[in-house]
N, C-alpha and C positions, 0 to 999 in steps of 0.2 A: 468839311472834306476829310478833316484827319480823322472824327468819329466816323465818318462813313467806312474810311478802308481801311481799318484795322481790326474790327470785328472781322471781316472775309479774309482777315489774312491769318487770324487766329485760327477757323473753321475748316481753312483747306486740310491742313493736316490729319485734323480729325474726320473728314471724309473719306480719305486715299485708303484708310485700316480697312475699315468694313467690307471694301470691294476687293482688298487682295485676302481677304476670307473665304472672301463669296468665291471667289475664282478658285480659290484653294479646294473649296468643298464642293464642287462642280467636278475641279476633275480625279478627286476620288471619289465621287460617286461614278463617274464613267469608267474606270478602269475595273472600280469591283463590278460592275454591267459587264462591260468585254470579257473578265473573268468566270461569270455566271455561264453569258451565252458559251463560251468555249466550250466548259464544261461540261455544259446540255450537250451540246452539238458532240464533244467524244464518248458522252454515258449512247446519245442515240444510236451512235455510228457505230459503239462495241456490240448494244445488245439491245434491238428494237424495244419498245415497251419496258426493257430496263430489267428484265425480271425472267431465270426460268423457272418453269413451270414445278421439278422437279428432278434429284437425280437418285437414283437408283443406284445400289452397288451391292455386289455378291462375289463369292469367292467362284470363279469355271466349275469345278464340279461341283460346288456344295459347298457349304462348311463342315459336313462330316468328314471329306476327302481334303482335306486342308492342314497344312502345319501351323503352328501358332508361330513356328519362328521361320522363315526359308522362304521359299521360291513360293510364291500363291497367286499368281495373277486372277485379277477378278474381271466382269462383265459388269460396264458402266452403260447406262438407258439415260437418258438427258430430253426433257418432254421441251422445247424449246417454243416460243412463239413463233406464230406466223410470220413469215418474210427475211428470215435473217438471211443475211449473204453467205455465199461463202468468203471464206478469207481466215484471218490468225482467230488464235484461239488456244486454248491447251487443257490439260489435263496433268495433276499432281499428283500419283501415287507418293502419299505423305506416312513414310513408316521411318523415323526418326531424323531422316533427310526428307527433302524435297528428292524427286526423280521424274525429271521433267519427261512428258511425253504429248508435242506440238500433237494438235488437231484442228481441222477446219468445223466451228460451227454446226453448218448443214449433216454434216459428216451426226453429228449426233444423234439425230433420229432413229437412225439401227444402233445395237446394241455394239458398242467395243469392245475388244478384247485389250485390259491392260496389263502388261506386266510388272507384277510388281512384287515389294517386299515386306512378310507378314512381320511384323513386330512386336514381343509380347500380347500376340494375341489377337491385334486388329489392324484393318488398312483403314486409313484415311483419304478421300480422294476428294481434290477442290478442283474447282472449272475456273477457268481466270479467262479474262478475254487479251487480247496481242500484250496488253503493256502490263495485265499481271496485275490489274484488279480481280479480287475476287468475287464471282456470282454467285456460285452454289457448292454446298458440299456434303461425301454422303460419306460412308461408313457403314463397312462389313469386320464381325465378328468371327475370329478362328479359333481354333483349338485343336491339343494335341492331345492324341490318346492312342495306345499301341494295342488296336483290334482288327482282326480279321477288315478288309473293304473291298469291295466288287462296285467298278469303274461301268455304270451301262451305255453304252452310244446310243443310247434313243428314251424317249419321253414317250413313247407311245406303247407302252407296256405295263401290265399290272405286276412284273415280277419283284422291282422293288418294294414294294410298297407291301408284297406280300411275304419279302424273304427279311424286311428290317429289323435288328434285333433277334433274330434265331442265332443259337447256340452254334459256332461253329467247335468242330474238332480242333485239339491244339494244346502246346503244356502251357501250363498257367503259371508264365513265371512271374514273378512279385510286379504289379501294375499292369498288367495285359489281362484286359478286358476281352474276352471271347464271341460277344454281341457282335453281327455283322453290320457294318458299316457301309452305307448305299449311296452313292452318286451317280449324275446323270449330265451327256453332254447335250448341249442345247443347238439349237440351229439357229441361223440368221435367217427370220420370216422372208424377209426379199428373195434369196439365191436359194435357201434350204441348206447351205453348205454348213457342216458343223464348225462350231463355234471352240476349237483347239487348238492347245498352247504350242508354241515355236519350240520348246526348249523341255531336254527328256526332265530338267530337274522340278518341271510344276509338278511331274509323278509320282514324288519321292512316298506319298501316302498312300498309295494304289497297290492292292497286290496283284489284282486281277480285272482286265480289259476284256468288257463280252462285246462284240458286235456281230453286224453281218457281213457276208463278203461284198457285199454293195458297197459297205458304209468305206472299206478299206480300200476296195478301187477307189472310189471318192476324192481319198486326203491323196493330196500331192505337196510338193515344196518344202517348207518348215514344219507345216502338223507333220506329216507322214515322215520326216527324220525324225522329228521326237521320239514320235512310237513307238518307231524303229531302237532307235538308238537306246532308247526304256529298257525294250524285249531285250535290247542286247546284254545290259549291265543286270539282269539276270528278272524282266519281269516275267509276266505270263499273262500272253492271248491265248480268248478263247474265240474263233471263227466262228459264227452259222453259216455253211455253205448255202443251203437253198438250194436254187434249183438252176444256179449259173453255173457256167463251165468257169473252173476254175483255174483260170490261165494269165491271172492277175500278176502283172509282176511283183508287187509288194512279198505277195503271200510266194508265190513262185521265188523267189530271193530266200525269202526267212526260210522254207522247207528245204531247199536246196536242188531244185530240181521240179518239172513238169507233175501237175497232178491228174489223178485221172481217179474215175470211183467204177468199182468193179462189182456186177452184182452175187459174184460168191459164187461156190464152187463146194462139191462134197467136200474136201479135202479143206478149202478156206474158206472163212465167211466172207459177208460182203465188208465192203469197208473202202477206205483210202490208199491209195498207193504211191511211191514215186517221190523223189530224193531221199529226204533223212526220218521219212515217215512210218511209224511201227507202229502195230495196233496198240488199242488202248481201251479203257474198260470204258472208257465216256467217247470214244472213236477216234480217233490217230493223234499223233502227239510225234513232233521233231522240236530237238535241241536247239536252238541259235544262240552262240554266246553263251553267258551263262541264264539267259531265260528260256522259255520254252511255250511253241506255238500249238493250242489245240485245233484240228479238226472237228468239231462235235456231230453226233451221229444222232442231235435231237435239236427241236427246237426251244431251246427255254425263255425266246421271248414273244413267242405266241401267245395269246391271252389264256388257252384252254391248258394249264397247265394241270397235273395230280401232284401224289405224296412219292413218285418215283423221281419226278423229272426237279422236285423241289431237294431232293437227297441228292441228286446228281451235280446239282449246282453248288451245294453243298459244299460236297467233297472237293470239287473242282479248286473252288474258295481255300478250303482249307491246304490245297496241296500250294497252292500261291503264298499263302501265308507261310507254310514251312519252311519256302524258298526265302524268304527274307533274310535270315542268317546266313544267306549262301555267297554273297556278296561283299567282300572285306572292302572294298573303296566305295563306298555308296556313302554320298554327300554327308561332310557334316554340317549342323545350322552355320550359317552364316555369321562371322564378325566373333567365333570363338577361337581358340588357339587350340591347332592342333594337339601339340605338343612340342615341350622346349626346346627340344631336340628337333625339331623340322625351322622352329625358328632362330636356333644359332648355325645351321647349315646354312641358312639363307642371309644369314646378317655378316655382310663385312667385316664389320664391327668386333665383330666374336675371337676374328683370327691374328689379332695384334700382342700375340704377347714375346716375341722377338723385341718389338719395336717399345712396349713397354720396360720390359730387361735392360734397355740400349738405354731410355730416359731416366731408369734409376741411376745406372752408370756413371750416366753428366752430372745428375743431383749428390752422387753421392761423391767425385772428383770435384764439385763446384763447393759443398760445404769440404773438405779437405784443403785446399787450394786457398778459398776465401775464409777460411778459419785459422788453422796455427802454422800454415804454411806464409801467407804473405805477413800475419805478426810479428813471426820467429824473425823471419828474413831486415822487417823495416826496423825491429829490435835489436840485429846484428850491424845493422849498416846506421846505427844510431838516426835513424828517419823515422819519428812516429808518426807524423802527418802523413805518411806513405799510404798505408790501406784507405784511406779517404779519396786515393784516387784509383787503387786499383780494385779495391772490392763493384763497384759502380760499374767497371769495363768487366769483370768477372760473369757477375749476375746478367750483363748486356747478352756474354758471347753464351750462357748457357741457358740462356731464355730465348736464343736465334736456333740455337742446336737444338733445342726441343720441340720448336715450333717445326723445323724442315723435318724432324722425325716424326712428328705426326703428319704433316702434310706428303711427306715420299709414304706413308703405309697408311695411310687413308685413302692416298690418290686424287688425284683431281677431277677428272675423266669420270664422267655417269662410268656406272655398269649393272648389270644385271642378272640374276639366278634364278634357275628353274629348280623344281622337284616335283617328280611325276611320277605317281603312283597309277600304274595301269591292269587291269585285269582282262581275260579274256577267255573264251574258247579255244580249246586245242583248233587248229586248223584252219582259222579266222584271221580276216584278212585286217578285220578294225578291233580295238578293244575300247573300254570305258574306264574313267577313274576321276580323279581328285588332283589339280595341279596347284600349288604353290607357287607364286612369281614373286622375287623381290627387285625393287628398285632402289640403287642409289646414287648421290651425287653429291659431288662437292660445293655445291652450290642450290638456289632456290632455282627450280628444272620443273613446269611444266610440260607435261607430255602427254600422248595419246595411248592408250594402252589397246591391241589388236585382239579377240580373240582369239585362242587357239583353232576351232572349228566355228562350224554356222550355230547357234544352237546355245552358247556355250553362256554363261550367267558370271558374272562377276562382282565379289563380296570384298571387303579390306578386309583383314584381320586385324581386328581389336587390342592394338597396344597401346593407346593412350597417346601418339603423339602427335595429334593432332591434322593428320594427312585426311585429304578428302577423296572420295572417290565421284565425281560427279560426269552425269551422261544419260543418255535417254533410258530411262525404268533399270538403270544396274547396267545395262546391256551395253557390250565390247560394240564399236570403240568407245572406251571410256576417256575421261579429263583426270589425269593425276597430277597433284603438286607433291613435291617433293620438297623438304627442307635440307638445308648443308647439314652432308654427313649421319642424315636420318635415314634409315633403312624400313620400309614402305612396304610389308605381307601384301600379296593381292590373290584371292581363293579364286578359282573358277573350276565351274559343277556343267553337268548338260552337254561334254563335249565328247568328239570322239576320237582316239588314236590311230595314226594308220603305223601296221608293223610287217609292211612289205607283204608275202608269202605268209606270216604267221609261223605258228611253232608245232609240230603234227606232235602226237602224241600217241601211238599205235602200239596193241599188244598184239605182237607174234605170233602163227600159228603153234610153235612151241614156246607159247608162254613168255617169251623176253616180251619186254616193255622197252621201247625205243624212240628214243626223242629227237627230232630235225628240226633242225635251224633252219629259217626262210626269210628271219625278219630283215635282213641286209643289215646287221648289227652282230657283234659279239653276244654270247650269254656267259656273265662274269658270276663262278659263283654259283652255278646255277645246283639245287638242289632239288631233289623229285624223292616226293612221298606217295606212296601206295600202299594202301590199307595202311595195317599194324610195320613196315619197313619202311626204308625210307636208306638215302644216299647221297653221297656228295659226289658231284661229276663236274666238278672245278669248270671251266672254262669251255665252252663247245664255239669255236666260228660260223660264222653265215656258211650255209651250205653243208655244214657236217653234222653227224649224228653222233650219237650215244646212245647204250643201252642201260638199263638197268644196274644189272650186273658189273661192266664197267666200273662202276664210282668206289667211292669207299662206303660202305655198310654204316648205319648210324642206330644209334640207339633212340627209340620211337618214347625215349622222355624229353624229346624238345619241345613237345607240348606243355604246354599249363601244366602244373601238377597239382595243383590245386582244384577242389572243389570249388567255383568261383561261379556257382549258380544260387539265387535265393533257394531256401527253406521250402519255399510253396510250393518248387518244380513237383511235378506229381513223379515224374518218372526221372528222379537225377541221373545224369551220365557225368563221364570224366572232361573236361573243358577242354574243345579245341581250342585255342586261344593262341594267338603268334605269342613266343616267349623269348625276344631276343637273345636273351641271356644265356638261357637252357640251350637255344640252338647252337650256339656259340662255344655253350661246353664242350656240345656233344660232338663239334667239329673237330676242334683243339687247335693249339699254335698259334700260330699269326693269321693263315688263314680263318680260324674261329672269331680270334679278335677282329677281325675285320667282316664279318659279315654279321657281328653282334653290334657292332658298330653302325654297320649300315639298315638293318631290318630294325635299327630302336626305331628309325627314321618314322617305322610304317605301323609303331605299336599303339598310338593314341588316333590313330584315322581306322585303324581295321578293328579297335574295339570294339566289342560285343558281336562280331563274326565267330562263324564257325571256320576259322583259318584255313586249318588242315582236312578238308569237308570230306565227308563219307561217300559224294555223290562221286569219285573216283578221284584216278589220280592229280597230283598238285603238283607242279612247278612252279620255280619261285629262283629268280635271277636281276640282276643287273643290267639295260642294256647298256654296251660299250660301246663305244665309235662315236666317228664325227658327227656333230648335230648336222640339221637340215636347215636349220635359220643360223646366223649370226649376229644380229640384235633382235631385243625388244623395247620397243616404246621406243627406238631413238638409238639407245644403250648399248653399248656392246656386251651379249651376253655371255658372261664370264665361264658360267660351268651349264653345263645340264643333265640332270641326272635322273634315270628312267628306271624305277624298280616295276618289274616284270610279274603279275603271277596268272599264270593255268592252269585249267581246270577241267578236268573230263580228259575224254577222248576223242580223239578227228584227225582230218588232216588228209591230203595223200599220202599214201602209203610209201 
């Protein structure tokens, strides 16, 4: 009996291990199972078959029409299998950020339009499905190069293809390339509607837009503001009318007025007629802004083209390309600093030296005080243990004082700053430019950043500290963090000003030159140059004029005096160039100093413009008065400050 159960009582034990093994490895093999199928079942359920097919990606016009650094939205094609749903999905325009832009799936079969931003040189764009695996990813090449470019709305012409590379007219200054540059916009096969950007800054490489008037009745909403808003900040369309009555509002708008075509007269040829339209050697041509709208009196995208109508195009090209310099606020790349000077107006930060004078004060009455003042004293009163108690309460109260001295001129409270550089047409109801936003706070402060207009692109400016700008492809409303007491650049390019009535600009039938205030704003400062003169006429209110003669007379060296063109120019001139300084002499006083002050603001954004432009006269002011918002992002905005300039002539009389 006792040999029998003592062996099975040794044995149990050694039974019991084995099977809480076995159980063990049972149920990891079933949990890595559940884990497998899960993950089958979310790869099925993000993207049938697991796989696209491929993705395609190209910069909207071309990569000739393209900047290597700035605004470039490209067309993304995605060949996708059979059966996917719709539902999440997206798309990453990847140019040193992520720039998320949600999309469904299905949605990929037709081509996208993304906006995006080119980054030394190329866009990156990956497909992810809802939770942000990646499926596919494609990549387009840009580049920058300063040559003549003509913009075609249509793929159904041999004129590119036959004008690529022809010599245009133009000075050759050090890096500008004179070879024409050819892009073409594309259609969506489904609708036929052209495939064009929201926003005037995908333009910034365009100088000249050929279409038909079909194609322009066509764009409505975001294209047809771009355009617009393009021609205004000084581009140049050129129309085929055809054989439609041209009563297009677009083109009706940009001319100013009803058009009508007349077939000629001994006395006048045939040609266009009706708002701001005057003959022209290539057929009628009106001002908007500072760009300007052709009428053409041929077809140059008909197939049957000659050596007349290829000269005509030519010239057209070349007269676009000239205008380039004619625009002092036209975008700069993105994530550069204007200039130092725009970023200590905008930085809080900048204006503390009250408050730093006040904390030398305490530092320099605290080493006083806690130096041979409480010695002498515990030396007097035979107590040398004395300063052991009172240097400790010293150092306490002047490390309390310095801390409330930074905190009352730092502030606590977000707030916010503008500066807005606008430019315009005499007589013009909207103007274009370049605005600067800063944000601060005393604290870590997300917020949502609004555009100015519809249209409108937004970049950080590059200072190193670390602030992100994150939102769908750049585009207002953005996501900004804010860190304590960091002061946060935010650029935005593509937008448009409104300045009430505008600012009329009209020469006299005796000659005076007479300027009117319309914008419901002050003109502070306001200075008007014509030809070889030029004048200061201090201050004009909403609703009043000035003439000319009026101001005070100035001497026409506030320009550059300097030769400040390359070697290569074939035909050098003397530099229009804004010269804060110069202008500032040539004022004198305090009022000099102050508008040399204020115009350094506008010297590193309107480089390489022809400031003081020969295409007529120029004003150039401050608006005053009250804003029209009182925060941004959240913030209350602290200042905002609106330099003014015009160009030409217009206006009611």
């Amino acid at each position: 009996m006792s040999l029998a159960s003592s062996p099975s009582s040794r044995v149990r034990p050694t039974l019991r291990a084995p099977r809480w093994r076995t159980l063990l490895r049972r149920a990891l093999a079933l949990a890595a199972g559940v884990t497998v199928l899960f993950l089958t079942a979310h790869a099925a359920a993000s993207s049938p078959n697991g796989t696209v097919d491929h993705l395609s990606v190209h910069p909207i016009f071309g990569s000739e029409l393209t900047v290597a650094d700035g605004w470039a939205d490209v067309i993304v094609r995605a060949g996708t299998p059979a059966g996917v749903p719709a539902g999440g999905g997206g798309l990453w325009a990847v140019s040193g950020s992520a720039l998320t832009a949600p999309v469904a799936f299905d949605a990929l079969r037709a081509p996208q339009v993304v906006p995006a931003h080119s980054f030394l040189g190329g866009i990156d764009v990956v497909l992810a499905d809802a939770h942000g695996a990646r499926i596919a990813t494609g990549s387009a090449r840009t580049e920058t190069r300063t040559a003549p470019s003509l913009l075609i709305w249509s793929t159904v012409t041999s004129l590119g293809l036959d004008l690529r590379g022809s010599e245009i007219e133009g000075r050759r200054d050090r890096g500008v390339d004179l070879k024409l540059r050819i892009g073409w916009v594309e259609r969506d096969p489904r609708t036929g509607a052209a495939l064009a950007p929201d926003s005037a800054a995908v333009y910034a490489a365009v100088d000249v837009v050929l279409l038909r008037a079909e194609d322009l009745a066509a764009l409505h909403g975001g294209p047809l503001a771009a355009l617009t808003t393009w021609v205004l900040g000084g581009g140049t369309l050129a129309v085929v009318p055809g054989a439609r009555d041209l009563t297009d509002t677009p083109l009706v708008a940009m001319v100013g007025g009803a058009i009508r075509h007349t077939t000629g007269t001994d006395e006048r040829p045939a040609g266009f007629r009706g708002g701001n339209l005057r003959d022209d050697a290539l057929g009628a041509v009106a001002s908007y802004g500072l760009g300007e709208v052709y009428l053409l009196d041929f077809d140059p995208l008909w197939f049957d083209h000659d050596a007349e109508s290829y000269a005509r195009v030519r010239e057209l090209v070349a007269r676009g390309f000239r205008r380039r310099s004619l625009p002092a606020f036209a975008h700069a790349p993105e994530g550069r600093d204007p200039n130092a000077a725009v970023v200590r107006a905008l930085d809080p930060n900048q204006g503390h030296g009250r408050a730093l004078a006040l904390a030398a004060l305490v530092l320099t009455a605290y080493a006083v005080l806690a130096g041979p003042v409480v010695h002498l004293r515990a030396r007097r009163r035979r107590r040398p243990l004395a300063p052991l108690a009172q240097v400790p309460l010293l150092s306490a109260g002047a490390f309390a004082l310095i801390v409330v001295i930074g905190v009352v001129s730092k502030g606590i409270a977000g707030r916010a700053r503008h500066l807005t550089f606008v430019e315009s047409g005499a007589g013009l109801s909207r103007g274009t430019g370049v605005a600067y936003r800063s944000f601060f706070a005393g604290r870590t402060t997300r917020l949502a950043v609004p555009s100015l207009s519809p249209g409108g692109r937004l970049a950080l400016v590059d200072r190193h500290d670390g602030a992100a700008l994150d939102g769908p492809h750049g585009l207002a409303p953005s996501s900004l963090t804010l860190r304590p007491w960091r002061t946060v650049v935010v650029q935005e390019v593509g937008f448009t000003y409104e300045l009430g009535g505008g600012v009329t600009i009209r020469r006299l039938p005796d000659g005076r030159l007479i300027v009117r205030n319309a914008t419901g704003r002050a003109l502070r400062d306001a200075i008007l140059a014509d030809g070889p003169s030029a004048t200061y006429l201090g201050s004009i209110e909403s609703g009043a004029a000035a003439t000319f003669s009026e101001g005070r007379a100035l001497r026409r060296d506030f320009e550059d005096p300097r030769r400040d063109l390359p070697q290569a120019i074939e035909e050098p001139q003397w530099a229009l160039r804004l010269a804060s300084y110069y202008l500032g002499a040539a004022i004198g006083g305090d009022e000099g100093e102050r508008v040399r002050a204020t115009w350094q603001l506008a010297e590193g954004v309107a480089a390489g413009s022809d400031f003081w432009s020969a295409e007529g006269p120029v004003l150039i002011a401050e608006l005053e008065g009250p804003s029209s918002t009182t925060h941004d992002g959240g913030l209350r905005l602290e200042s905002d400050r609106v330099l003014l300039r015009v160009v030409g002539e217009g206006g009611a009389p």
